[in-house]
Biopython code that builds the backbone (N, CA, C, O; Angstrom):
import numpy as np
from Bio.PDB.StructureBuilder import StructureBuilder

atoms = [
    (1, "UNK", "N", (106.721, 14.377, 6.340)),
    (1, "UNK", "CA", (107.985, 14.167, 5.662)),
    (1, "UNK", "C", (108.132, 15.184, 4.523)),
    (1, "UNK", "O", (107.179, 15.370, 3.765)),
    (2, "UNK", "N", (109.266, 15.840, 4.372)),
    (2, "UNK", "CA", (109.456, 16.687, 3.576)),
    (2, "UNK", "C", (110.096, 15.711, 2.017)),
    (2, "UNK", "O", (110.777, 14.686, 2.048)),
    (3, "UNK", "N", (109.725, 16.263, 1.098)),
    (3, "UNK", "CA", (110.259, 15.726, -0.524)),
    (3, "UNK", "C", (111.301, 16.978, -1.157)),
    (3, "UNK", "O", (111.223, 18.206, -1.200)),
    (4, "UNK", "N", (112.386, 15.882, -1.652)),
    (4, "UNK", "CA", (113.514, 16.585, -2.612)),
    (4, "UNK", "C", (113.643, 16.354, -4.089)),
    (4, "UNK", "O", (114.104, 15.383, -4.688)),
    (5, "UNK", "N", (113.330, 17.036, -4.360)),
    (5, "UNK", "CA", (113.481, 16.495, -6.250)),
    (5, "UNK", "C", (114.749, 16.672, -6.401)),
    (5, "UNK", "O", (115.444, 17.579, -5.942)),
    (6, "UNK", "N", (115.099, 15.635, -7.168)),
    (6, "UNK", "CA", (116.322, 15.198, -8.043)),
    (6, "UNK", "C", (116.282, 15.768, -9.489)),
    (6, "UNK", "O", (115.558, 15.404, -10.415)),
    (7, "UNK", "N", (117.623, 17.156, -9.463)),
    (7, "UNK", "CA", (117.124, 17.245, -11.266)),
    (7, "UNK", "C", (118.390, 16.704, -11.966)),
    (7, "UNK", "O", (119.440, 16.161, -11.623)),
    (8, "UNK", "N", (117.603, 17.240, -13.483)),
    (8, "UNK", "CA", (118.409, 16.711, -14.062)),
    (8, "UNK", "C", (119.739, 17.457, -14.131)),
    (8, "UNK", "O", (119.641, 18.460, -14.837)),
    (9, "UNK", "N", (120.825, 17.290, -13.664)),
    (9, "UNK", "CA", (122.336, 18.226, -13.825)),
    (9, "UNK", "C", (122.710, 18.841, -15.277)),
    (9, "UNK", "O", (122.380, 18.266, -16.314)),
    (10, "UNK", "N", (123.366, 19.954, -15.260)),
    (10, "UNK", "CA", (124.227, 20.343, -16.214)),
    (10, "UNK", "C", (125.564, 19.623, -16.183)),
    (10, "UNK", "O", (126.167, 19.658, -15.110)),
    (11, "UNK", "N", (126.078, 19.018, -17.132)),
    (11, "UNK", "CA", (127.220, 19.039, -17.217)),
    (11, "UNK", "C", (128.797, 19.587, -17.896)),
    (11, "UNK", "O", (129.979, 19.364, -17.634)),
    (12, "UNK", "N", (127.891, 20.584, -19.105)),
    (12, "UNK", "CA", (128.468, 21.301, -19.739)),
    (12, "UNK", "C", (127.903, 22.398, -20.221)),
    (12, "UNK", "O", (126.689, 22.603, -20.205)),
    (13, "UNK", "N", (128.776, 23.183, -20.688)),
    (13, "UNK", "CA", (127.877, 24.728, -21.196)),
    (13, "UNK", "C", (127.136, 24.292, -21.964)),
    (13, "UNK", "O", (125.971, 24.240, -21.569)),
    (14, "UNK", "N", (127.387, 23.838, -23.226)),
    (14, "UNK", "CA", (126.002, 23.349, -23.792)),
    (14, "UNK", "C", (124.994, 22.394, -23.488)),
    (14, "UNK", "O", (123.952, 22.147, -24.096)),
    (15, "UNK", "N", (125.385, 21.981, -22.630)),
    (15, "UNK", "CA", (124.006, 20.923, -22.332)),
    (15, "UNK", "C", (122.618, 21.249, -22.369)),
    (15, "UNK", "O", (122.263, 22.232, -21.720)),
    (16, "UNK", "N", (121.843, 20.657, -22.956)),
    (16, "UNK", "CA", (120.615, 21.315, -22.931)),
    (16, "UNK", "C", (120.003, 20.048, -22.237)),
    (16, "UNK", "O", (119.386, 20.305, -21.203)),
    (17, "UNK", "N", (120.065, 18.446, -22.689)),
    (17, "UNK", "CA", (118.954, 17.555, -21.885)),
    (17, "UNK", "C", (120.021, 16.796, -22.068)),
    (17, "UNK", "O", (120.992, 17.071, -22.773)),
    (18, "UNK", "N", (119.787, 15.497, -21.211)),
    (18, "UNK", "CA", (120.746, 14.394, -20.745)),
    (18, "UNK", "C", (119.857, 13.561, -20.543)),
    (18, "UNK", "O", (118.766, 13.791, -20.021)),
    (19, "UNK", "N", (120.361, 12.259, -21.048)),
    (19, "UNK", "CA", (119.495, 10.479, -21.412)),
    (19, "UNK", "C", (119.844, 9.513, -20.143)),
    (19, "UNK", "O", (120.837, 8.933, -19.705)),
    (20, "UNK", "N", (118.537, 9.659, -19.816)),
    (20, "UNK", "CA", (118.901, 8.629, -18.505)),
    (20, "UNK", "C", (119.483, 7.062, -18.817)),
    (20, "UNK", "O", (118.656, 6.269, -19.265)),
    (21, "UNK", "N", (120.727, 6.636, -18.620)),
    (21, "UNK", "CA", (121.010, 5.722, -19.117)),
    (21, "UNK", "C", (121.232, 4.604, -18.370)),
    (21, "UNK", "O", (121.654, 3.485, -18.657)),
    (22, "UNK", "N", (120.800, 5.212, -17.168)),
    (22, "UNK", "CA", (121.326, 3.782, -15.536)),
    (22, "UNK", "C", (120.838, 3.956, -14.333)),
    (22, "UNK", "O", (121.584, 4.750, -13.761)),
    (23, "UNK", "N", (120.056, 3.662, -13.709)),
    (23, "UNK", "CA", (119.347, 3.878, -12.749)),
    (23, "UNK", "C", (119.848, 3.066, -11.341)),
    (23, "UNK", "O", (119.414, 1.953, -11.042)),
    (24, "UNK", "N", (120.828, 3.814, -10.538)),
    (24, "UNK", "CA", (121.582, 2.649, -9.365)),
    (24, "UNK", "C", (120.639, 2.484, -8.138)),
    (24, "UNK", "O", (120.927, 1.631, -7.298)),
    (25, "UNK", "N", (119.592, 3.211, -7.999)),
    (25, "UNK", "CA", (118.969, 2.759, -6.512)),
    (25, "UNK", "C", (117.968, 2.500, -7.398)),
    (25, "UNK", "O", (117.867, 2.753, -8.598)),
    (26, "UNK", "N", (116.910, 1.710, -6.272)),
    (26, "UNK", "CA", (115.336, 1.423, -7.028)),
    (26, "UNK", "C", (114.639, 2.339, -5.800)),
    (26, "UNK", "O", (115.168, 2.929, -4.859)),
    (27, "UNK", "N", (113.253, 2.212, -6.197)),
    (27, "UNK", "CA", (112.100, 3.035, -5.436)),
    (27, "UNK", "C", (112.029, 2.091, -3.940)),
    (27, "UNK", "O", (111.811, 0.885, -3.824)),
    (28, "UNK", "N", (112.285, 3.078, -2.915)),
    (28, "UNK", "CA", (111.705, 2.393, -1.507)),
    (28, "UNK", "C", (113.415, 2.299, -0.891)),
    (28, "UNK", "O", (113.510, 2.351, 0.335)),
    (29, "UNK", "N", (114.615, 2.178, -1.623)),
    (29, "UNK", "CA", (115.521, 2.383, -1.121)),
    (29, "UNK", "C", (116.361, 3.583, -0.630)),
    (29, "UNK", "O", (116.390, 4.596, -1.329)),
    (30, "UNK", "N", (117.095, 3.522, 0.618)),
    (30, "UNK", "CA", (117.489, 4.331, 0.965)),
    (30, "UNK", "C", (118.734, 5.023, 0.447)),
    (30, "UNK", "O", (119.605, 4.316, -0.060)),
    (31, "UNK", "N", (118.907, 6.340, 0.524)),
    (31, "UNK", "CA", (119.850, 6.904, -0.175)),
    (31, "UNK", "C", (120.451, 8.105, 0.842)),
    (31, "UNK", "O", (119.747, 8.705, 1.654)),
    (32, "UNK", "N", (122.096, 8.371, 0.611)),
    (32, "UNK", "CA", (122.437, 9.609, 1.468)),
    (32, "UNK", "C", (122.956, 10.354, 0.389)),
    (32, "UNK", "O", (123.236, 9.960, -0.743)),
    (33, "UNK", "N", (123.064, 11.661, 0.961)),
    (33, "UNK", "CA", (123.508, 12.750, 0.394)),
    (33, "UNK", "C", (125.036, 12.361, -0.240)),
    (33, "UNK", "O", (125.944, 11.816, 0.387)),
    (34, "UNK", "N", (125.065, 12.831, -1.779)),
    (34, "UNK", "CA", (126.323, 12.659, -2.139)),
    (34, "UNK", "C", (126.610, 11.379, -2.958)),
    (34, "UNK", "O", (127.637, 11.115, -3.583)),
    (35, "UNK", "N", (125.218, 10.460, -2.793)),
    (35, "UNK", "CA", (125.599, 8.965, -3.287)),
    (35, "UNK", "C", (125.175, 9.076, -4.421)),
    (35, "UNK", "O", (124.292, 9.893, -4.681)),
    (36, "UNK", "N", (125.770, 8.194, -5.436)),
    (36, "UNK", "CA", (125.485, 8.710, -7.076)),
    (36, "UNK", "C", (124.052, 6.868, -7.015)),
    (36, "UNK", "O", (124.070, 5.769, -6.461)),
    (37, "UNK", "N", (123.073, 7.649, -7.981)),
    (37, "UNK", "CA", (121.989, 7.274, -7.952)),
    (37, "UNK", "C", (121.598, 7.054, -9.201)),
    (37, "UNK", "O", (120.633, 6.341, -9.474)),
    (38, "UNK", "N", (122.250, 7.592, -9.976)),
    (38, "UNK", "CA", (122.133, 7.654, -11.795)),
    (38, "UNK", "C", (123.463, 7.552, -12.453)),
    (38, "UNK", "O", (124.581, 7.608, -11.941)),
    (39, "UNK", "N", (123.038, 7.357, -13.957)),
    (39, "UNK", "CA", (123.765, 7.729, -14.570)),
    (39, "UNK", "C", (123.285, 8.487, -15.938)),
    (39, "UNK", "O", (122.238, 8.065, -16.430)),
    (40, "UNK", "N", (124.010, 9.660, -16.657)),
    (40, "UNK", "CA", (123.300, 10.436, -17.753)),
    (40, "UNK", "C", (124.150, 10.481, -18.748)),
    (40, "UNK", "O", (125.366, 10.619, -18.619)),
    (41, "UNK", "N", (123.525, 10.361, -19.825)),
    (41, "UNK", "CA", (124.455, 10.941, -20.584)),
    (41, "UNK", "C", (124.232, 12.234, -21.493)),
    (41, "UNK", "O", (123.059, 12.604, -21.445)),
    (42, "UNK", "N", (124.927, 12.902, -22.187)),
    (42, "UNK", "CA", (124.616, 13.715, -23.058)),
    (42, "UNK", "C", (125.174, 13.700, -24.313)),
    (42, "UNK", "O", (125.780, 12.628, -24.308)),
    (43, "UNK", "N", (125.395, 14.329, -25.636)),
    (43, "UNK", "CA", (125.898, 14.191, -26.515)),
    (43, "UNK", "C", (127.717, 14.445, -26.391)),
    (43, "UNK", "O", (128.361, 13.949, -27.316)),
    (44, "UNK", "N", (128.421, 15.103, -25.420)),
    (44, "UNK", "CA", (129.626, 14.879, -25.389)),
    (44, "UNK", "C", (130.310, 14.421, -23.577)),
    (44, "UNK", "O", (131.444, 14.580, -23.125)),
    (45, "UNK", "N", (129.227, 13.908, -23.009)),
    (45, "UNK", "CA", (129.770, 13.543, -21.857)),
    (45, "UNK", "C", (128.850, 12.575, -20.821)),
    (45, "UNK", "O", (127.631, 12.718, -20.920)),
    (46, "UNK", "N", (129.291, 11.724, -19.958)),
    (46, "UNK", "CA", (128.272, 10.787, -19.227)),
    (46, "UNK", "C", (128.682, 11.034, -17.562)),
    (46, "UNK", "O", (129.843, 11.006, -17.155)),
    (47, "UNK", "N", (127.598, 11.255, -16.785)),
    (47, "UNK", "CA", (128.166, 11.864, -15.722)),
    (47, "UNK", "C", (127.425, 11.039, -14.651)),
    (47, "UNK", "O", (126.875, 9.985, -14.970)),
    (48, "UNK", "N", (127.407, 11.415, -13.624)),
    (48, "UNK", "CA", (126.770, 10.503, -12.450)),
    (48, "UNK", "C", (126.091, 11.811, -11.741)),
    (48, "UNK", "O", (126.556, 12.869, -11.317)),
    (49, "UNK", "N", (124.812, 11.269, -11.805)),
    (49, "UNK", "CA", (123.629, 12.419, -10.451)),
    (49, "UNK", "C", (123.701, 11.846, -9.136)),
    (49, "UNK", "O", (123.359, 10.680, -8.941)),
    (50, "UNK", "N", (124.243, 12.804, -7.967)),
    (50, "UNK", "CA", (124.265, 12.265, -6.736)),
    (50, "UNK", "C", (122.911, 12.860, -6.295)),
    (50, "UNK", "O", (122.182, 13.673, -6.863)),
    (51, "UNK", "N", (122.789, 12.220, -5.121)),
    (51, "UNK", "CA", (121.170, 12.994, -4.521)),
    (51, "UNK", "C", (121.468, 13.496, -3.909)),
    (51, "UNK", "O", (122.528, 13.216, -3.349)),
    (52, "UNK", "N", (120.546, 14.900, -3.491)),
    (52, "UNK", "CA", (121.111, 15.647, -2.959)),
    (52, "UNK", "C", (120.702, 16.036, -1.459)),
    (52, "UNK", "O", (120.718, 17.139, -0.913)),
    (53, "UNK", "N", (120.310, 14.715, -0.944)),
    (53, "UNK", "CA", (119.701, 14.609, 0.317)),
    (53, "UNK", "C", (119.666, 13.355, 0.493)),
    (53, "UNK", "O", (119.375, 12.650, -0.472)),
    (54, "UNK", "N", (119.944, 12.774, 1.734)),
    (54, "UNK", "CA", (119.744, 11.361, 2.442)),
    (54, "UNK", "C", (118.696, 11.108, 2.985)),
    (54, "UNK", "O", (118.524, 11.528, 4.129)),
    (55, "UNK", "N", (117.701, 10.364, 2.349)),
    (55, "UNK", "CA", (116.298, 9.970, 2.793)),
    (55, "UNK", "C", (115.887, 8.926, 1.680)),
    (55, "UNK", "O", (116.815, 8.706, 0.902)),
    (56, "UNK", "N", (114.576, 8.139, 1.378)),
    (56, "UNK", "CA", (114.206, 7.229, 0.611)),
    (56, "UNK", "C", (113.833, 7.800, -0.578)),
    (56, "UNK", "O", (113.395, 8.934, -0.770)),
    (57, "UNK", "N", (114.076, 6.788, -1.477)),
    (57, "UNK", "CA", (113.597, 7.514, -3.205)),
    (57, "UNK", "C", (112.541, 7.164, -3.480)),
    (57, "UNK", "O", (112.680, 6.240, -4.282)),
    (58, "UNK", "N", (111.546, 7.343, -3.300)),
    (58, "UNK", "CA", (110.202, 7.380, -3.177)),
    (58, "UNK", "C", (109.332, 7.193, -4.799)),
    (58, "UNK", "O", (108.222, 6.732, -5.065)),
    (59, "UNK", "N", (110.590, 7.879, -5.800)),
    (59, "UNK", "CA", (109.434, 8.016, -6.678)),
    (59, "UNK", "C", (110.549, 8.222, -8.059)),
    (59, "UNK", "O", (111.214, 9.253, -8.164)),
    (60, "UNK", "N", (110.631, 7.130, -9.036)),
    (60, "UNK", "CA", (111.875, 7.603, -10.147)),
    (60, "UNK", "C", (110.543, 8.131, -11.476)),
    (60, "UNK", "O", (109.594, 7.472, -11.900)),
    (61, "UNK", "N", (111.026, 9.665, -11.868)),
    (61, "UNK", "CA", (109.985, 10.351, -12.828)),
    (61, "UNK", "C", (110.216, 9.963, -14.207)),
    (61, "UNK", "O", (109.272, 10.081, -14.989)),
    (62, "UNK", "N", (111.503, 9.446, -14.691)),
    (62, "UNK", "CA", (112.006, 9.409, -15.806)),
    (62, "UNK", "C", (112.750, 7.717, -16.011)),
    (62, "UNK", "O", (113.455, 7.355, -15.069)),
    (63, "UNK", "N", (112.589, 6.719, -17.218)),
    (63, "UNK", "CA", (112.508, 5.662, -17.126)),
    (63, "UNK", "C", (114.261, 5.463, -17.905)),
    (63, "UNK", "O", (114.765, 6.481, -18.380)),
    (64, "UNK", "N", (114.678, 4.761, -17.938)),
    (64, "UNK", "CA", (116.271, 4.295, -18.546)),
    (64, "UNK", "C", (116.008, 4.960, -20.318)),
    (64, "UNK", "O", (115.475, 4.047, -20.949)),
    (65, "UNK", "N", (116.160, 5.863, -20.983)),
    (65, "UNK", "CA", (116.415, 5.897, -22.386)),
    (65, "UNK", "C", (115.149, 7.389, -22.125)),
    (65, "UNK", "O", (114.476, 7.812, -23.065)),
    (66, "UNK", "N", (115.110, 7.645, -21.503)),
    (66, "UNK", "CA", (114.309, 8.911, -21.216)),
    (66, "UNK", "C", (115.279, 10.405, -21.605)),
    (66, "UNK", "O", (116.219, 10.719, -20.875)),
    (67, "UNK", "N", (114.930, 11.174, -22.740)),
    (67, "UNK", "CA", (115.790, 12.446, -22.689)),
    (67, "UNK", "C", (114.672, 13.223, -21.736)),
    (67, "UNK", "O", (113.453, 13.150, -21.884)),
    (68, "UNK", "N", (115.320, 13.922, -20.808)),
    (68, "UNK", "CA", (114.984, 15.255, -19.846)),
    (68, "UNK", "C", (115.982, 16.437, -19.940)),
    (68, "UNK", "O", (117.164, 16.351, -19.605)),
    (69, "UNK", "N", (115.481, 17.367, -20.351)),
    (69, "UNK", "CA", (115.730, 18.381, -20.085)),
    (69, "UNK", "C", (116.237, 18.826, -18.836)),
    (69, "UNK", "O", (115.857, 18.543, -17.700)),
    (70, "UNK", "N", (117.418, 19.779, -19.337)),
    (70, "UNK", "CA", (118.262, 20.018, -17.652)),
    (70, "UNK", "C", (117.639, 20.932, -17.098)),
    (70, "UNK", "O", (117.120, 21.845, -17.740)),
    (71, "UNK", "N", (117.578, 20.810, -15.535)),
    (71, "UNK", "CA", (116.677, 21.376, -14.442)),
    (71, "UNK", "C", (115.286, 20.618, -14.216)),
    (71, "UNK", "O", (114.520, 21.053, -13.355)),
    (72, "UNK", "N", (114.939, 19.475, -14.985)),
    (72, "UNK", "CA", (113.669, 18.949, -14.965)),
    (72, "UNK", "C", (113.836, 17.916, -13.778)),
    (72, "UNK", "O", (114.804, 17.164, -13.664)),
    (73, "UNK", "N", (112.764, 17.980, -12.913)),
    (73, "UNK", "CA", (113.138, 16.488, -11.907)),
    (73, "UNK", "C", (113.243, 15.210, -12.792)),
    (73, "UNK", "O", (112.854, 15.200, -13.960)),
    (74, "UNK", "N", (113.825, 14.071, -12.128)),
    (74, "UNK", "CA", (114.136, 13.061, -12.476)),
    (74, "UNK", "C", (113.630, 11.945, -11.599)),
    (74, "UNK", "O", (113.337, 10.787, -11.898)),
    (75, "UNK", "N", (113.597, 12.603, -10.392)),
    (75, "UNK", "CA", (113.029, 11.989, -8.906)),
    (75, "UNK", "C", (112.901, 12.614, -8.157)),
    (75, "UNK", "O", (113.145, 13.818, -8.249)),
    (76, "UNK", "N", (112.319, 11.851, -6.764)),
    (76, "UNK", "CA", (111.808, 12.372, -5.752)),
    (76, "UNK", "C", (112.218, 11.729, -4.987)),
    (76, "UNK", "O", (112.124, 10.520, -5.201)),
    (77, "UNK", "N", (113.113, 12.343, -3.256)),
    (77, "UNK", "CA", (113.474, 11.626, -1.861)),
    (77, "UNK", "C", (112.707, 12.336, -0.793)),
    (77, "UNK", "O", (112.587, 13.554, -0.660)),
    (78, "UNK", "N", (112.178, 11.329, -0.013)),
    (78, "UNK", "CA", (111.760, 11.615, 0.912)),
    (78, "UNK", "C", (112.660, 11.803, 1.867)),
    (78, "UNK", "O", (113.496, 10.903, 1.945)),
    (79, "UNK", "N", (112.779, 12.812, 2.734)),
    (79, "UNK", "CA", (113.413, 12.875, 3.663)),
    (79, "UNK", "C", (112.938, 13.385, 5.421)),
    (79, "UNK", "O", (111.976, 14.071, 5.768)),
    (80, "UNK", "N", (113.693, 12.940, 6.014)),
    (80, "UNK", "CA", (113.135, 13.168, 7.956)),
    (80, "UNK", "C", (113.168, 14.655, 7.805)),
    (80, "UNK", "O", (114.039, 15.020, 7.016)),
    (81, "UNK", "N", (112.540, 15.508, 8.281)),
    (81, "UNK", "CA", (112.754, 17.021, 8.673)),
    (81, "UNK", "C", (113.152, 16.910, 9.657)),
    (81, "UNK", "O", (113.456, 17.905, 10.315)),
]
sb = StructureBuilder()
sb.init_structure("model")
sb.init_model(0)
sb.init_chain("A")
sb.init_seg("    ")
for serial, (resi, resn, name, xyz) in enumerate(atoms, 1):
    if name == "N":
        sb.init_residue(resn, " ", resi, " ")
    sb.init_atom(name, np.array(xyz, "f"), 0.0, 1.0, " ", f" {name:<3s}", serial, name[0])
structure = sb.get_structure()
């Protein structure tokens, strides 16, 4: 099985890190491409992370009130090759 990391999105020119503030799937559930799976916020905006592959979320890296840095994974989906 191949793995997809989930990062963390830009949502604005300045964005530098975004606060995980909502977590919509749990670990072991299935997810498709496009389905929003989070929620983030940053200091001027709150956005939704879709995944970017349809397969199981295997693994959440970052916990609800977590700042990450943008481009950092957030998670991991397993997916069928």
């Amino acid at each position: 099985m191949k793995k997809v990391n989930v990062i963390m999105p830009k949502f604005g020119l300045t964005m530098t890190k975004g606060t995980i503030v909502e977590w919509k799937k749990k670990v072991g559930e299935r997810v498709e491409k496009g389905e929003v799976i989070a929620t983030v916020e940053s200091e001027k905006i709150t956005g939704e992370v879709e995944s970017p592959a349809s397969g199981i979320l295997v693994e959440i890296l970052h916990d609800v009130g977590d700042e990450v840095p943008i481009g950092e994974p957030i998670a991991i989906i397993e997916v069928e090759e």
